[in-house]
DRENTOR-176435 format. One record per atom (N, C-alpha, C): residue in one letter; x, y, z. Coordinates in pm, whole numbers, padded with zeros to 5 digits, always signed. Each point is the difference from the previous one (the first is absolute). Layout:
N
aXYZ
...
END
This chain:
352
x-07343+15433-08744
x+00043-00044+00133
x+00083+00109+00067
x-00022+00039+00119
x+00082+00095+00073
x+00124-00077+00017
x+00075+00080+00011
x+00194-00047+00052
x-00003+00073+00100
x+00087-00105+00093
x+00056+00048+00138
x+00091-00043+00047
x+00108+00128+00025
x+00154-00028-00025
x+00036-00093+00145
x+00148-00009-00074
x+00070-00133+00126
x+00034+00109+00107
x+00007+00109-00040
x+00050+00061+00152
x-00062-00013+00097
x+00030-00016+00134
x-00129-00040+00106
x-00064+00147+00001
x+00071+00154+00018
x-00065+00096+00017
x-00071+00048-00134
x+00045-00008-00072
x-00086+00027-00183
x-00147-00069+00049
x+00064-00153+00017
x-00136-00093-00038
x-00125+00025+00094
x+00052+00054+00153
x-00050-00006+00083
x-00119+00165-00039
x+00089+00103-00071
x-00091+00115-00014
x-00101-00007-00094
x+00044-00118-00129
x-00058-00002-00123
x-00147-00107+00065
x+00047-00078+00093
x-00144-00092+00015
x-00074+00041+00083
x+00041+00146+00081
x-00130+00069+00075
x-00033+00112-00074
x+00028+00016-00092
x-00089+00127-00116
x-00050-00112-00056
x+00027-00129-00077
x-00098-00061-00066
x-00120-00049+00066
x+00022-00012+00204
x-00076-00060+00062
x-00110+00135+00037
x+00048+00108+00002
x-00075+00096+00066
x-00029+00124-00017
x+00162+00034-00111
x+00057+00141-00037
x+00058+00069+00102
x-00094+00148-00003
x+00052+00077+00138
x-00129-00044+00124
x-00060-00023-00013
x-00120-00053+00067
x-00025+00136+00091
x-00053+00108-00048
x-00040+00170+00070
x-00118-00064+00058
x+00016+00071+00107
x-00118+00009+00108
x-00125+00088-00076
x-00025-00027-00153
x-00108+00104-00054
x-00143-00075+00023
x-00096+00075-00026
x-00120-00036-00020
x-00070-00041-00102
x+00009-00005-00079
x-00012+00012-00190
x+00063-00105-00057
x-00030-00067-00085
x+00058-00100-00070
x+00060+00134-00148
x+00119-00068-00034
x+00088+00076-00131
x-00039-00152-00117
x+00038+00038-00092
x+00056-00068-00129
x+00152-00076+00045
x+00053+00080+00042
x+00134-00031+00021
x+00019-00144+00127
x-00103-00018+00038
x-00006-00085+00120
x-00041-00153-00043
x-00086+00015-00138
x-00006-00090-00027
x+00109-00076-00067
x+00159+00073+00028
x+00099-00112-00079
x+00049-00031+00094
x-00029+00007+00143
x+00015-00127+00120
x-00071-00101-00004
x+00054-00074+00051
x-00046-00168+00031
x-00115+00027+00111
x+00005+00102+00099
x-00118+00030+00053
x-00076+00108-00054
x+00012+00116-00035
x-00064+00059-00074
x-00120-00079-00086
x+00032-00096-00121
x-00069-00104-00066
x-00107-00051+00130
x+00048-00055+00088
x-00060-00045+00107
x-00127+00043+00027
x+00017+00142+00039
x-00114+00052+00016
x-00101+00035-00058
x+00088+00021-00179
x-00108+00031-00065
x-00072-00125-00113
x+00058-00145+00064
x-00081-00117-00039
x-00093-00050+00044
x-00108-00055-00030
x-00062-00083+00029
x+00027-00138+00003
x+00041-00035+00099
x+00059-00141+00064
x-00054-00165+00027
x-00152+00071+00002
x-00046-00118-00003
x-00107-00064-00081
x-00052-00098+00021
x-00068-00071-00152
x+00098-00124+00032
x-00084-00039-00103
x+00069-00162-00075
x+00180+00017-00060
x+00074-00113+00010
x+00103+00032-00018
x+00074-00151-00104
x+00045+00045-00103
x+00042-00126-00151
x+00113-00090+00092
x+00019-00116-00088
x+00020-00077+00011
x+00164+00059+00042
x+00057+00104-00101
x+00173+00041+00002
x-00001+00064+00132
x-00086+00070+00034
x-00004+00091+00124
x+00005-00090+00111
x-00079-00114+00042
x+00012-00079+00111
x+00175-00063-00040
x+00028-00087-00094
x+00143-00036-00003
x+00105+00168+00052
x-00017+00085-00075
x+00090+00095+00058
x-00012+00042+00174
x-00151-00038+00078
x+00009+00040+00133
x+00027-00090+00084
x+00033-00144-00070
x+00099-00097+00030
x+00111+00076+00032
x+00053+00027-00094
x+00179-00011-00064
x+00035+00095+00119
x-00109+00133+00003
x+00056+00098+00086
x+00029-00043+00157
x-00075-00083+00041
x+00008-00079+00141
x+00150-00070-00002
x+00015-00073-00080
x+00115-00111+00009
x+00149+00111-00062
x-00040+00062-00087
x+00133+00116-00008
x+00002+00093+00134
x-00080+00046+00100
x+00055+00049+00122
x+00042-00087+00076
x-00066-00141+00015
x+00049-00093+00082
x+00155-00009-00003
x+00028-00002-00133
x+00128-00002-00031
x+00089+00092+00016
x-00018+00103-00024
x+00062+00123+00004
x+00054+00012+00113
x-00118-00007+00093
x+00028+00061+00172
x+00028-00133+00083
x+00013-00124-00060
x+00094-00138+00024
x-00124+00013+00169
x-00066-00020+00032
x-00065-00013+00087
x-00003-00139+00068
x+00010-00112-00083
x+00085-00062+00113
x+00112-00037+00053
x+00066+00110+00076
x+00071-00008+00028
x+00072+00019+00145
x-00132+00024+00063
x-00022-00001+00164
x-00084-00126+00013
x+00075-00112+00047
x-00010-00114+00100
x-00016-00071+00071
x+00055+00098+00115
x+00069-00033+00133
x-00134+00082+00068
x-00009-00095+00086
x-00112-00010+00075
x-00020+00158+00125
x+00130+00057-00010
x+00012+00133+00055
x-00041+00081-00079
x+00030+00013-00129
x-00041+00073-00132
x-00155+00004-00041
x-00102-00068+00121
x-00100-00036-00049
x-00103+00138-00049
x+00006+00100+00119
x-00083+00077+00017
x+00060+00121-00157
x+00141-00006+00017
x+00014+00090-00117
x-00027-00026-00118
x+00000-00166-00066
x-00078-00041-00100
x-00131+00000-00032
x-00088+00022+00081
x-00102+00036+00023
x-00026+00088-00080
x+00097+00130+00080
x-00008+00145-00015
x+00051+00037-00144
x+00065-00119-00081
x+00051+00053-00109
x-00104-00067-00107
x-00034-00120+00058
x-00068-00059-00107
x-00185+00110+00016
x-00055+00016+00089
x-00070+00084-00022
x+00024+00205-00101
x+00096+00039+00050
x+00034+00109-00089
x+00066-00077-00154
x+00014-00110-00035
x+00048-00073-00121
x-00165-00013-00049
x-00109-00025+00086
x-00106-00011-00099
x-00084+00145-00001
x+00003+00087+00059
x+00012+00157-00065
x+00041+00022-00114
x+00137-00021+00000
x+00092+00065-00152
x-00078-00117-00080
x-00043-00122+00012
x-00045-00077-00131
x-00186+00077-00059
x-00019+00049+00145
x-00167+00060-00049
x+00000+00134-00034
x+00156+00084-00010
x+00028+00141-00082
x+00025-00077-00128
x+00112-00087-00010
x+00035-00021-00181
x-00143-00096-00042
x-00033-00082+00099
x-00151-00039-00118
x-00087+00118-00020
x-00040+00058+00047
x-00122+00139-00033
x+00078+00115-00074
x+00146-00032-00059
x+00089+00074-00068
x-00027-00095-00159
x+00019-00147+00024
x-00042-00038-00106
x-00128-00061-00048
x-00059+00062+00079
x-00163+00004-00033
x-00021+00130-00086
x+00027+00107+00031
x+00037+00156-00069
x+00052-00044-00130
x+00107-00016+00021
x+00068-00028-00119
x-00085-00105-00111
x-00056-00101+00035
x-00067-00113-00081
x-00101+00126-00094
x-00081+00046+00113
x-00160+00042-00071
x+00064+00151-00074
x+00077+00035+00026
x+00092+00127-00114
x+00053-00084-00090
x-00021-00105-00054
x+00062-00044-00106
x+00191-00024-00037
x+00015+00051+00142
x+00199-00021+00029
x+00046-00095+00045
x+00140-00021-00037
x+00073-00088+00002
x+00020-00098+00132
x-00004-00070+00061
x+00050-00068+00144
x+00082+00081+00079
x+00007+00033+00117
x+00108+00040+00068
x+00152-00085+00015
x-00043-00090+00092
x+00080-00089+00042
x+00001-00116-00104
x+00143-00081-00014
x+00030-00086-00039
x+00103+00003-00165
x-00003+00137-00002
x+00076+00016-00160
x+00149+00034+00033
x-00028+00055+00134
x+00177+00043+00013
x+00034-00022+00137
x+00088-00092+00031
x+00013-00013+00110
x+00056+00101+00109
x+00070+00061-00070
x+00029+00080+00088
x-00050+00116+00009
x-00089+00062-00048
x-00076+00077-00010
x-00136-00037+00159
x-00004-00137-00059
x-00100-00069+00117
x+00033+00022+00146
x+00136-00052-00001
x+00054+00056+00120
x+00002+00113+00088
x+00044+00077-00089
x-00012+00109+00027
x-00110+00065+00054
x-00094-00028-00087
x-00167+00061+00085
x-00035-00109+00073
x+00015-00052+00029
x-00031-00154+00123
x+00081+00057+00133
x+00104+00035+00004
x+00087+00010+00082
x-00024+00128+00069
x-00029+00077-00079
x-00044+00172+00035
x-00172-00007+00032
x-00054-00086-00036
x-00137+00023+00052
x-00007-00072+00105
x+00056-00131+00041
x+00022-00049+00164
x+00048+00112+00080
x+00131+00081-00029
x+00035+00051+00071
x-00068+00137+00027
x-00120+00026-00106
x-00029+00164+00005
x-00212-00099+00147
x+00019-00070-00068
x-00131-00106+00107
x+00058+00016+00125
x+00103-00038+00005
x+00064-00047+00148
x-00036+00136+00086
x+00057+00068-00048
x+00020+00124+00036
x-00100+00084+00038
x-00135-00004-00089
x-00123+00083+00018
x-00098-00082+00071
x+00031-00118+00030
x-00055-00109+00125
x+00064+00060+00146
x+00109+00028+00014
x+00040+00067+00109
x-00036+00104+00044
x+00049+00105-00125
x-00046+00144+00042
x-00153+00056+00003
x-00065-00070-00084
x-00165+00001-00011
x-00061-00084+00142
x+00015-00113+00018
x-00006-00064+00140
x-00185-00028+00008
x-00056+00080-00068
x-00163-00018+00010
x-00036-00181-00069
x+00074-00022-00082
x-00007-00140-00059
x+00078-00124+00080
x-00110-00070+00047
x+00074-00161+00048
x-00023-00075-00148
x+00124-00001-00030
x+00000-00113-00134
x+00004-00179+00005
x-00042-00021+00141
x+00002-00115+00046
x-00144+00004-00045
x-00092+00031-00056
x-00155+00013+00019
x+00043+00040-00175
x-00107-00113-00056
x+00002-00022-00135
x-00109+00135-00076
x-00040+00079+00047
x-00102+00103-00021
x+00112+00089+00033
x+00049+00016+00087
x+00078+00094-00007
x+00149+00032-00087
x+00042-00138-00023
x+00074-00016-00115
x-00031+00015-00154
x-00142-00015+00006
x-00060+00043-00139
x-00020+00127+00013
x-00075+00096+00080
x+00028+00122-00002
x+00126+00022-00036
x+00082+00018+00096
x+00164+00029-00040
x+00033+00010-00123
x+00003-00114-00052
x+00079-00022-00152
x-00064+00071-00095
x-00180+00036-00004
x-00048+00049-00075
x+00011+00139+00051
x+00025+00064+00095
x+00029+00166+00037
x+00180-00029-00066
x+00106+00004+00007
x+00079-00039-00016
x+00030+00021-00216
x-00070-00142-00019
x-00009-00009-00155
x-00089+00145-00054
x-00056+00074+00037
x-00090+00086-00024
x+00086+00144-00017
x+00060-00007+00152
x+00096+00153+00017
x+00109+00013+00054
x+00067-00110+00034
x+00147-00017+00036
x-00003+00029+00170
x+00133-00041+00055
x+00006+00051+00170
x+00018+00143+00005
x+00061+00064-00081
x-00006+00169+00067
x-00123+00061+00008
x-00076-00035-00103
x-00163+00036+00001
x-00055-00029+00115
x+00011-00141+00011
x-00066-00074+00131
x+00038+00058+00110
x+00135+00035+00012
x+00029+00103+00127
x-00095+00098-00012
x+00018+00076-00056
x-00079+00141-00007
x-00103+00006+00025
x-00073-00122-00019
x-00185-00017-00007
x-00036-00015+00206
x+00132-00082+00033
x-00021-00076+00141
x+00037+00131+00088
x+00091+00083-00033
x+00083+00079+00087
x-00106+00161+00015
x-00112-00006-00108
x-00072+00077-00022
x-00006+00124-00104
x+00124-00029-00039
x+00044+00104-00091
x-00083+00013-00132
x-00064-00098-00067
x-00079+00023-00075
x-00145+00043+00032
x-00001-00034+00062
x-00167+00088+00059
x+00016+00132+00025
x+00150+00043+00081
x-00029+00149+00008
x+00025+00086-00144
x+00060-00120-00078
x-00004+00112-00141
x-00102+00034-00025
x-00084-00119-00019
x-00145-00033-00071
x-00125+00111+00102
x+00023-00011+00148
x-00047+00089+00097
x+00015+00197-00065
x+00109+00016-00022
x+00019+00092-00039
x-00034+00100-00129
x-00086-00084-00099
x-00059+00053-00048
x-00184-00033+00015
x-00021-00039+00097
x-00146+00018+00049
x-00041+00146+00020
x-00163+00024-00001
x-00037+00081+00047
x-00061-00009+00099
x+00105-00027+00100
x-00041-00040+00157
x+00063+00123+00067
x-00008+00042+00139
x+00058+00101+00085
x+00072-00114+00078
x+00121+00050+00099
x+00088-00096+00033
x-00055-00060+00087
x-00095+00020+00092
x-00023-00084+00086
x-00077-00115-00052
x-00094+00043-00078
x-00045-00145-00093
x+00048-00084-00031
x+00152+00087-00087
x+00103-00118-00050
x+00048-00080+00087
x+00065+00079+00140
x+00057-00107+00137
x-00109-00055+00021
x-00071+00004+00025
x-00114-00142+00064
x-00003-00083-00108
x-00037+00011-00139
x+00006-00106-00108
x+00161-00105+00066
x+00093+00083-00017
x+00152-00060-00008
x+00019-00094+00118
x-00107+00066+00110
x-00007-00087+00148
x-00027-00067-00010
x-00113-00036-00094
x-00055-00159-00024
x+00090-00121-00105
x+00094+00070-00087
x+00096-00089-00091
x+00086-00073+00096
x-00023-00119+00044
x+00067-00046+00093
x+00071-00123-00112
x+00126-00057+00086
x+00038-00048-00127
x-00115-00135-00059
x-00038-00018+00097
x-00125-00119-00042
x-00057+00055-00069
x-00041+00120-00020
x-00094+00039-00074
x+00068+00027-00118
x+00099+00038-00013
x+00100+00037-00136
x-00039-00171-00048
x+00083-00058+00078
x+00032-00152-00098
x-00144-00031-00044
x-00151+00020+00092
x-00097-00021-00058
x-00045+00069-00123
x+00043+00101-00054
x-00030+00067-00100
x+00116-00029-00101
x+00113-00014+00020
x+00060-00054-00099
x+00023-00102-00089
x-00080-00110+00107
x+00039-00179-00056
x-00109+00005-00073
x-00134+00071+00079
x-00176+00010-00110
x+00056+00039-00159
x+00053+00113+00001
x+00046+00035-00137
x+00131+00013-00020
x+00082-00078-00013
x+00132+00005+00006
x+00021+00063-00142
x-00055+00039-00117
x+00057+00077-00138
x-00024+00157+00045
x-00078+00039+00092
x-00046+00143+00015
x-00082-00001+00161
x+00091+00019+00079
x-00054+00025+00108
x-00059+00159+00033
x+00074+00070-00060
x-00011+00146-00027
x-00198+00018-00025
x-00086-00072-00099
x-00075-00018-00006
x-00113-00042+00110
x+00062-00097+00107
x-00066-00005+00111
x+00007+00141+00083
x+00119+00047+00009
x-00043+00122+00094
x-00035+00088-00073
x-00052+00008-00130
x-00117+00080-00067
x-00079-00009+00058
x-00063-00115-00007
x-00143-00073+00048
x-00031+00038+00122
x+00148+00007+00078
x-00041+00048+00144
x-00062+00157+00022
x+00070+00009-00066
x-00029+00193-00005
x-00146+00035-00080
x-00001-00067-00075
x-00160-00003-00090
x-00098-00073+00163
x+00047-00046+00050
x-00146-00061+00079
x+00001+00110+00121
x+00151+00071+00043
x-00011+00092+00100
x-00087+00141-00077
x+00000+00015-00083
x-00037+00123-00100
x-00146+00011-00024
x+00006-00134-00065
x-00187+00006-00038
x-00066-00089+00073
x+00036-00149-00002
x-00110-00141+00079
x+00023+00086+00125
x+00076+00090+00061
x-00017+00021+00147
x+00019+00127+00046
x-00050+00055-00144
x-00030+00183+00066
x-00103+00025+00028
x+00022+00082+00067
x-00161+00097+00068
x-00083-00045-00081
x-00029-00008-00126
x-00101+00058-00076
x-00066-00141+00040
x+00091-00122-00063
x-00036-00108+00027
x-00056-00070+00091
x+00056+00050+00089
x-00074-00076+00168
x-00079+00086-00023
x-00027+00149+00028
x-00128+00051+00052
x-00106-00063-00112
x+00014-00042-00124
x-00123-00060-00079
x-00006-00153+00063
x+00058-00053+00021
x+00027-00167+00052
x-00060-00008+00163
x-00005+00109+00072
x-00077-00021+00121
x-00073+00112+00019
x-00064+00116-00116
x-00111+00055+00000
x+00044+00108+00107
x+00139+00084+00017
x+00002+00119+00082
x+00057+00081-00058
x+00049+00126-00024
x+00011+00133-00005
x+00142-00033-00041
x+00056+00079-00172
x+00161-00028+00052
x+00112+00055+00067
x-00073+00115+00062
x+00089+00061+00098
x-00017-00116+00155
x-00047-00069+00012
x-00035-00110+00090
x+00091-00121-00003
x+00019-00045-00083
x+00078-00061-00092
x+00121-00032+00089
x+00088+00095+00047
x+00148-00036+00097
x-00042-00016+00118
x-00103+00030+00033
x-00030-00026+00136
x-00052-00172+00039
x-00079-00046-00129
x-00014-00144+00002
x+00111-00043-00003
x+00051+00005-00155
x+00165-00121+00039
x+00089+00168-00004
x+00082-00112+00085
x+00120+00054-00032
x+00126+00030-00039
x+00048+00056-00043
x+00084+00002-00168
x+00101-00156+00052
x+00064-00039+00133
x+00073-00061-00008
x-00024-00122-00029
x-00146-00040+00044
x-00097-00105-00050
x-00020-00035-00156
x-00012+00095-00038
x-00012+00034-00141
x+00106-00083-00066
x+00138+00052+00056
x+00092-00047-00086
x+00049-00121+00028
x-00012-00039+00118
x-00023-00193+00078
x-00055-00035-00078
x-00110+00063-00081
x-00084-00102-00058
x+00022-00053-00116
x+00047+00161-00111
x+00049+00027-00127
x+00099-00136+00003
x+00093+00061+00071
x+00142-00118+00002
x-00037-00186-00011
x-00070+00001+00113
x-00062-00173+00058
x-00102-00066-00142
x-00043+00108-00005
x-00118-00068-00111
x-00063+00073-00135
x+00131-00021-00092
x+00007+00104-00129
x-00066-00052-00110
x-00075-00117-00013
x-00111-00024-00077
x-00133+00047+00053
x-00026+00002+00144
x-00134+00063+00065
x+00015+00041+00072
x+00056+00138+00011
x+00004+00083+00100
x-00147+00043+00095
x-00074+00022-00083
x-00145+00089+00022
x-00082-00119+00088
x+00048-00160-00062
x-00086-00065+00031
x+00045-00043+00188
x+00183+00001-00018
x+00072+00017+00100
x-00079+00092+00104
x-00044+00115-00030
x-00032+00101+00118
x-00104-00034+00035
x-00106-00041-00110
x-00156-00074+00051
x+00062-00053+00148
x+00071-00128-00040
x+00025-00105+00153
x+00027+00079+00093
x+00095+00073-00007
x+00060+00085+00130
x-00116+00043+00072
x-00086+00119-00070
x-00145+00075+00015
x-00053-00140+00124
x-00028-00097-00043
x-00086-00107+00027
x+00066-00080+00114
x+00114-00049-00006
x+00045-00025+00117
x+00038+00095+00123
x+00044+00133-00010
x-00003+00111+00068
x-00133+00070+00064
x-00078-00052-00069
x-00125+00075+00066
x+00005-00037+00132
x-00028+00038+00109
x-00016+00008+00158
x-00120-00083+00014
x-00103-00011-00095
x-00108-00054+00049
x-00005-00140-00047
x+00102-00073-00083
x+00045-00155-00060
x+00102+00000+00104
x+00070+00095-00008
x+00202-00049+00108
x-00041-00015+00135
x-00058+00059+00062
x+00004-00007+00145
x-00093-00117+00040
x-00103-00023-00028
x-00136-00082+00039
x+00064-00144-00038
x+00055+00000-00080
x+00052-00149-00064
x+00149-00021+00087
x+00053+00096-00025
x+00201-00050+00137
x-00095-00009+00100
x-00111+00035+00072
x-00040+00008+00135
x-00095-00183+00028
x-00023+00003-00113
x-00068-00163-00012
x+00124-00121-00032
x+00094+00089-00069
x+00074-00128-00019
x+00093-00020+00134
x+00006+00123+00094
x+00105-00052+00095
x-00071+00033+00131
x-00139+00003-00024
x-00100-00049+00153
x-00009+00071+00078
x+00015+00114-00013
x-00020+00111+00036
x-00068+00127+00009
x-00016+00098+00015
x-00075+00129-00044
x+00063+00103-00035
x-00055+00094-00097
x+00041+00058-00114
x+00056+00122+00071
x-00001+00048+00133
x+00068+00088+00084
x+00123-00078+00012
x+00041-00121+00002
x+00106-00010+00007
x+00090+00006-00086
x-00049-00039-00136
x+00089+00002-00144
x+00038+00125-00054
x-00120+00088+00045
x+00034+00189-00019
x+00100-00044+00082
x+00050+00033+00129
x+00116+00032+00056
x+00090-00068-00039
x-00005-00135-00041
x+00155-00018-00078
x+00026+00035-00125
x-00112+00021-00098
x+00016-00005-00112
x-00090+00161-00025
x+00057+00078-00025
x-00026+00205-00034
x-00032+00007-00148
x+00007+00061-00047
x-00040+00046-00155
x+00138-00032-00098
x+00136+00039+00060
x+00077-00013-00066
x+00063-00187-00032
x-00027-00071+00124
x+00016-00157+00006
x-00067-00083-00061
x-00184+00076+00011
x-00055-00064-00054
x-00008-00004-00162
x+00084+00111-00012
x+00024-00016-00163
x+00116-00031-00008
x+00089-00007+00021
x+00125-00043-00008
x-00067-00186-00055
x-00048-00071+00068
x-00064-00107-00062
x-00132-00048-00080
x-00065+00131-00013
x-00022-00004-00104
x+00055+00027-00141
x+00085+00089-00001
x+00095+00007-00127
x+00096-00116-00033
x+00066-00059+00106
x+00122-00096-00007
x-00091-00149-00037
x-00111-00031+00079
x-00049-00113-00004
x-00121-00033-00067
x-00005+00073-00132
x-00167+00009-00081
x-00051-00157+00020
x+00053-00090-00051
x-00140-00114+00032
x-00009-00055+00125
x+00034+00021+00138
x-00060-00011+00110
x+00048+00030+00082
x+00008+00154+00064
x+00062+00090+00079
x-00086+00005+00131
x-00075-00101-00002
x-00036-00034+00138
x+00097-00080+00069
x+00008-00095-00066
x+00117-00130+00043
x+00115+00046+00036
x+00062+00096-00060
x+00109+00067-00002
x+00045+00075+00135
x-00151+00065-00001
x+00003+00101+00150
x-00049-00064+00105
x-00083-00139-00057
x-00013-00082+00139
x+00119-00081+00093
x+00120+00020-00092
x+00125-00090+00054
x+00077+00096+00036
x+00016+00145-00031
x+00054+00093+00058
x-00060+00077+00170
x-00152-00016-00029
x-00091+00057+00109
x+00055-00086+00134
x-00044-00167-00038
x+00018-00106+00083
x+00159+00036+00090
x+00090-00004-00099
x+00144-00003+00124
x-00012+00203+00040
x-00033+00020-00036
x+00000+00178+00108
x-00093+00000+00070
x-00126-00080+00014
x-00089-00012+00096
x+00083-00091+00122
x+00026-00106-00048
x+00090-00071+00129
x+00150+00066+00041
x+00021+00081-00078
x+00155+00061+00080
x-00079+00132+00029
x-00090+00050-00052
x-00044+00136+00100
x-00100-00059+00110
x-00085-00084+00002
x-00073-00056+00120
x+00156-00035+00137
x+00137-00038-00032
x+00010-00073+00099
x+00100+00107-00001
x+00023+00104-00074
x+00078+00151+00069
x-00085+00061+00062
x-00103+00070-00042
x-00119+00022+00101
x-00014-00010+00157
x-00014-00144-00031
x-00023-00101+00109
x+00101+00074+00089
x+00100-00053-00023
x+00136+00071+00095
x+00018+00127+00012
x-00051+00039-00093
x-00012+00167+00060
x-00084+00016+00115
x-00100-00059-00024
x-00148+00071+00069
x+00075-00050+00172
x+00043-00145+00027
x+00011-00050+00067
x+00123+00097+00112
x+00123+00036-00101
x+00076+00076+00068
x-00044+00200+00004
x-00075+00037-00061
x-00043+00139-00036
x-00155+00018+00045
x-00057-00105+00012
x-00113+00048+00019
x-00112+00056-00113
x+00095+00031-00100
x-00075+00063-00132
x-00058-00135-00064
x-00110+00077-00111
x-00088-00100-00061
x+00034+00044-00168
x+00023-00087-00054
x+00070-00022-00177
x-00159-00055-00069
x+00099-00121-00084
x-00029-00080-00093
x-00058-00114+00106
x+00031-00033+00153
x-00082-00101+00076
x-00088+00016+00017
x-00049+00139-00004
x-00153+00013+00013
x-00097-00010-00124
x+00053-00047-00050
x-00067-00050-00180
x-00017-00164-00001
x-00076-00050+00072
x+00022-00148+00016
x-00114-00043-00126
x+00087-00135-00023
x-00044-00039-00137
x-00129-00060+00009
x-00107+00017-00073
x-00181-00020-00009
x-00011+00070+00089
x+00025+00110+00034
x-00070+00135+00103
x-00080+00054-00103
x-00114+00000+00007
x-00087+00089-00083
x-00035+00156+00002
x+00071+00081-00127
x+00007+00124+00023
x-00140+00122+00022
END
């Protein structure tokens, strides 16, 4: 059993090395990581069937934070919204120490919680308050949203909040960036696309090794979506190759869709073609295909085809629709006070 002293500052240092260690912004899993409570984390397999002692212990762990953090103890009908706010970050810290003693069960170790009370405390008290905290400063997580609270606790139980900073703030990608064999502008456009949605999307998918997803990313920018690849996948030349897609496409795609990238670019190819995009926005919004060229150019019309793969007609038919009626009735007023001829002289079923 670990000991953890009565001092508040002892206890407080001793239960974030047992919770996390130094928690380095590295890339690499150590030996040494596995004598954290998250360390173990990551390198368990968590799920499966679970014994009869294990469900009683993911009891105990619920009703020992309940207790700990005395949660009811806001009332008063003013207090409402902050009970809320506590009892939601209270069931975070219960889905870090259960997937702590889920680790612990299938390693064959001892219980966490319940042998020492004050020991319990101690990491109860410091993991609300280290939650509280990386709910604020992280800010990408509404923990009012039960998916997002399970993310949380399992990024969290996995690599602690300083990690989690580092991952959100970007700092781990540019480590990980930095040993690519990319030239920098490659790397900034990749980094342009890590938005934090996209971080939290790659982190909650694999919360033991996210590092691994932006492998994957770089493997699909490298091979599923190098030259060599497209020019065999649409039968052209691979010096041809950047001129079809282009690299920034490439990596929209890598990023969006890292199980099928290749199959990803098929759609694009297919909804982008000029001879599916235009003939079809021009039928769906009653019009003629001279008019959808002028609102919609090469760069728009892919802009929805990339953003909107399963029906980037619909997409550009609700965008086309309100710029046709606010450029028809600017127009209008132009022509009326200027004399000049716009977008009014594009009247809708005019046949081109």
């Amino acid at each position: 059993m670990t000991n953890v002293s009565t001092s508040p500052v002892i206890a407080r240092n001793q239960a974030y090395n047992l919770m996390f260690g130094n928690t380095p912004d590295t890339l690499t899993f150590s030996d040494e990581s596995l004598l954290t409570l998250s360390g173990l984390c990551r390198a368990t397999r968590r799920s499966g069937g679970r014994s009869a002692e294990l469900v009683t212990q993911l009891e105990l762990v619920n009703s020992t934070i309940d207790s700990a953090l005395n949660l009811g103890g806001l009332s008063d009908q003013a207090d409402v919204q902050e009970s809320i706010k506590r009892e939601n970050i209270a069931t975070v810290v219960k889905g870090i120490f259960q997937q702590w003693e889920i680790a612990r069960s299938r390693a064959g170790q001892e219980p966490l919680l319940g042998l020492d009370e004050d020991k319990d405390k101690a990491l109860i008290e410091l993991s609300y308050q280290l939650t509280e905290d990386a709910v604020n400063e992280i800010g990408i997580f509404d923990i009012s949203r039960k998916n997002d609270r399970n993310g949380f606790s399992n990024l969290l139980a996995c690599w602690g909040p300083e990690y989690m900073k580092r991952w959100f703030d970007g700092t781990i990608f540019r480590k990980w960036a930095a040993g690519l064999n990319m030239d920098q502008h490659a790397i900034a456009e990749l980094e342009s696309t890590m938005s934090p949605h996209i971080l939290k999307n790659i982190a909650t998918k694999r919360p033991t090794n996210p590092i691994a997803t932006l492998e994957k990313i770089r493997q699909n920018i490298d091979s599923a979506l190098g030259d060599e690849a497209i020019a065999k996948e649409f039968g052209i030349e691979v010096d041809e190759a950047s001129s079809v897609v282009a690299r920034n496409i490439r990596i929209h795609i890598a990023v969006h869709n890292i199980n099928d990238p290749l199959g990803a670019l098929k759609r694009f190819r297919e909804n982008e073609d000029p001879a599916f995009f235009y003939p079809n926005l021009a039928e769906a919004l009653g019009t003629t295909e001279r008019v959808v060229k002028y609102l919609l150019p090469t760069n728009i019309r892919q802009y929805f085809a990339l953003h909107y793969p399963t029906d980037p007609i619909k997409a550009a038919e609700k965008w086309a629709t309100e710029r046709l009626d606010s450029g028809i009735k600017r127009d209008n007023e132009r022509t009326r006070k200027l004399g000049t001829l716009g977008l009014a002289g594009i009247e809708i079923g005019q046949n081109s």
